[in-house]
N, C-alpha and C positions, 0 to 999 in steps of 0.2 A: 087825276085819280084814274088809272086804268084799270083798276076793277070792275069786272062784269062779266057778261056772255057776250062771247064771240063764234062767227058761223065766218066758214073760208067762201062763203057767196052763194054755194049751190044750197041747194034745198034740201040734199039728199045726205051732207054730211053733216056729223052731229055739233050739236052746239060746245062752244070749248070756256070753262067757267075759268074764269081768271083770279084769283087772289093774291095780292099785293100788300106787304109789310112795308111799312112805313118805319125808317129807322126815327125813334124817338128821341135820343139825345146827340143825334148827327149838328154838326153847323155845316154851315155852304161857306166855303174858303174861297176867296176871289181872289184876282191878282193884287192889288194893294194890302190883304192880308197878309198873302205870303211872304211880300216883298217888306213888310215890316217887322215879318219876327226875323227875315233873314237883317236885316240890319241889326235888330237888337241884338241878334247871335254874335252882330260881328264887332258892335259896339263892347260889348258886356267880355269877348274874349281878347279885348287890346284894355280895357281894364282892368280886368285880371291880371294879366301880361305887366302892367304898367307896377300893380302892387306887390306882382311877386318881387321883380326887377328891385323897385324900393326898401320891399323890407329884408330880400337876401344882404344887399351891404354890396353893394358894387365898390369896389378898392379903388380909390384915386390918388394915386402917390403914394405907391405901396410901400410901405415902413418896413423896413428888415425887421426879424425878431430874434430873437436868442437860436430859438430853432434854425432858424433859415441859415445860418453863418456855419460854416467850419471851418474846424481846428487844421491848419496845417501842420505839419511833420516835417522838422527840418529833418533834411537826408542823411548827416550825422549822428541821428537819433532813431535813426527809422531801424537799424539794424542793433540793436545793443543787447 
């Protein structure tokens, strides 16, 4: 608690009054705190990643459809 009166040694200068706020809803973050939200950040965004991946529908042995095909034009036809 470094709250108080403080003098710089000599006698002749004045005394210097100290006050000090204490942060009330601070925590004290150490290394193994940090280093486990940074894990969960990195857990939690390759899970994500895993669900999007899943429910967008990754195509395996892409199926032509109606759309995807075109009509060709025989060349005797192309001009009529």
């Amino acid at each position: 608690d470094p709250r108080g009166i403080y003098t710089c040694g000599t006698k002749t200068s004045p005394p210097l009054q100290v006050h000090y706020r204490m942060c009330q809803n601070c925590i004290e973050v150490d290394a193994p705190t940090i280093s486990g939200i940074v894990i969960a950040d990195v857990v939690a965004t390759i899970f994500l990643a895993v669900a999007v991946y899943c429910i967008t529908g990754h195509d395996k042995g892409h199926m032509s459809r109606a759309s995807d095909r075109q009509n060709l034009i025989a060349n005797e036809q192309l001009y009529q």
